[in-house]
Steps between C-alpha positions, in 0.01 A plus 500: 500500500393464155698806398810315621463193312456701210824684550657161539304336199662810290876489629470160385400533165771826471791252604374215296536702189763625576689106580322402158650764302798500656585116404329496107731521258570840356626533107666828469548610116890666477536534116357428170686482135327332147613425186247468198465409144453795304284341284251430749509791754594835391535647856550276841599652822491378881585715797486428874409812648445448898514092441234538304467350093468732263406376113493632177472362206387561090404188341538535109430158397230251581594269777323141398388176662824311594708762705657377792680641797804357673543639870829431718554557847889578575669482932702622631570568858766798522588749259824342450425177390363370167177504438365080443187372329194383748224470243424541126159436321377508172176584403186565263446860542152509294341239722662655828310836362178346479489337806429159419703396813568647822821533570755728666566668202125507433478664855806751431349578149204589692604750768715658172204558293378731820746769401558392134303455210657165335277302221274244676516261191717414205550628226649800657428760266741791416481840735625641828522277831608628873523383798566802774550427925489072456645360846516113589275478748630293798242239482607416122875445606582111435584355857815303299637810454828623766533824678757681270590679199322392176567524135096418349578470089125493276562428126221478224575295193372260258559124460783364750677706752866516431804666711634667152241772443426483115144388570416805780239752494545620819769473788431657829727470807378635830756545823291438830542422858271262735494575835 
């Protein structure tokens, strides 16, 4: 008898995992491609090798309190149609580093630093960063965002954020798909 309800008790638990991860949100990583200033990085390179992030970068210069980071989610829902704007945000990157506030991007910064080693506090001071095998995990996917194809944009820059990119230190674009 108790043998039974233990066999039960387990099928249970296999097919609610299996329902849970079934309907969370999956972010697959597709493709990668930055631009930098030379100035500032002499080398920066991301891959997506088996939808996975891979980061590399060579800070030359002395990254200082005031950076900020502008991230924009692009939708779409077929390849053939143009991709449209669903959410853009500006922020302070130093105090998003330092965890003054929880956030999202506190909580994605997080899980990154698990595979990466990223300063934890500003200044950022000059040497070699990586990040190798970052995923989203399915818990940190906003529930605002669609099942589709994304275009996620990160730039790093100082003062305002403009669309002309004379103030840019760093422009990332990264091609993914939720599902």
């Amino acid at each position: 008898m108790f043998h039974g309800q233990l066999v039960a008790i387990v099928l249970g638990w296999i097919i609610m995992t299996i329902v849970i991860e079934q309907s969370a949100p999956r972010m697959t990583f597709k493709a990668g491609d930055c631009t930098y200033n030379k100035s500032t990085f002499s080398n920066f390179t991301i891959q997506i090798l088996k939808t996975k992030v891979m980061m590399d970068m060579i800070l030359v210069t002395t990254l200082r309190q005031g950076l900020k980071a502008h991230l924009s989610f692009e939708f779409r829902l077929s390849k053939g149609k143009p991709y449209q704007s669903v959410y853009q945000h500006d922020m302070n990157y130093c105090a998003l580093i330092k965890g003054s506030q929880e956030s999202i991007y506190r909580r994605w910064f997080t899980s990154m630093l698990k595979v990466g080693n990223f300063a934890t506090s500003c200044p950022i001071r000059e040497g070699y960063y990586y990040m190798h095998g970052w995923t989203l995990d399915a818990n940190y996917v906003p529930s605002f965002l669609y099942v589709g194809d994304y275009r996620i944009g990160g730039s790093f820059f100082y003062g305002r954020f403009k669309k002309q990119l004379n103030n840019r230190l760093l422009e990332c674009s990264v091609e993914a798909v939720l599902s």
